[in-house]
C-alpha positions, 0 to 999 in steps of 0.5 A: 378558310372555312376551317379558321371561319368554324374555330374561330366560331366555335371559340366564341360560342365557347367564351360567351357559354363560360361567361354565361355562368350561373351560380345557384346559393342557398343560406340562413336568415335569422331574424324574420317574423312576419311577410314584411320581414321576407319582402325585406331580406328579398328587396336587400339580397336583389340589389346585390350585383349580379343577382338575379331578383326576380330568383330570389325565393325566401321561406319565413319558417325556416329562414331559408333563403336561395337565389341565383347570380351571373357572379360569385357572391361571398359570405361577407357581400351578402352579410353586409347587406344586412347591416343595421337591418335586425336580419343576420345571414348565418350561412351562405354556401354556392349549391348546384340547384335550389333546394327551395321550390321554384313557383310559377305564376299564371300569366294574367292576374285574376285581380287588377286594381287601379287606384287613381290617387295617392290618398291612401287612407282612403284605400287602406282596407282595400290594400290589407284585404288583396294583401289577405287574399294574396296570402291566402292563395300563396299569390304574387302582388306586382304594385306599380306606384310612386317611391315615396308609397311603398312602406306605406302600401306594404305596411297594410297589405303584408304588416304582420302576416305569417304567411310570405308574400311574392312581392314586385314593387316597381316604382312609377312617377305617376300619382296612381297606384297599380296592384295587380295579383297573380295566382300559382300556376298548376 
């Protein structure tokens, strides 16, 4: 009885570990100029089922994008997400790892900025300078806020920039802004 106990077991364990496969791809993006462009490409390649967002990790200079999917993900998925968008993927190929450098953030943000209302005309200078200093510092930005903000956030903070910025925009019902800045761990 313990024999049948041990295989059928050990027949589970091995189905869940195939299941949990994990693919790893890199591709091609033409068409990004600017931070907002990257943060752009990121939020359509995330909402491909299966990917992994917080995986997803874009260069601007070499419009070289990787990231990671619980599913087999083809050329033509991904390059419909693009439709109509000004971005075209150019190549897409399932790699063992990434080539691009995963980076870590540290825990706790060093800067924390509740904004208890929505007017952001008045906030405008303070949201382009965090979006200036997370560019700087090669930082991360969580911003927790209403749907309806976002292009109207991220427009001042990463509008035009050279240089990418990580970028979580998490929507929230309350009438109040969260931005909070992570920097790279060592």
């Amino acid at each position: 009885m313990s024999k049948k106990i041990s295989l059928i077991l050990l027949i589970v364990l091995w189905g869940m570990h195939a299941n949990a496969k994990e693919f790893v791809y890199q591709g091609k993006v033409k068409g990004m100029v600017c931070a907002f462009c990257v943060y752009s490409v990121g939020k359509n390649i995330a909402k491909v089922p299966g990917v992994q967002p917080q995986s997803v990790n874009i260069d601007l200079k070499s419009g070289i994008v990787s990231f990671k999917s619980s599913s087999g993900i083809s050329f033509k998925k991904l390059s419909s997400v693009f439709s109509g968008s000004g971005f075209k993927l150019v190549e897409l190929k399932k790699v063992k790892q990434t080539t691009l450098k995963t980076v870590t953030y540290k825990p706790q943000p060093v800067l924390d900025v509740n904004l208890n209302s929505v007017d952001l005309e008045t906030y405008g200078a303070i949201i382009e300078s965090i979006g200036n200093i997370a560019a700087t510092l090669s930082g991360k930005i969580v911003i927790k806020a209403p749907g309806s903000l976002e292009i109207e956030i991220l427009k001042p903070m990463i509008g035009g920039k050279q240089k990418a910025i990580k970028i979580q925009y998490i929507t929230d019902k309350k009438k109040a802004v969260q931005i909070q800045l992570f920097i790279r761990s060592e």
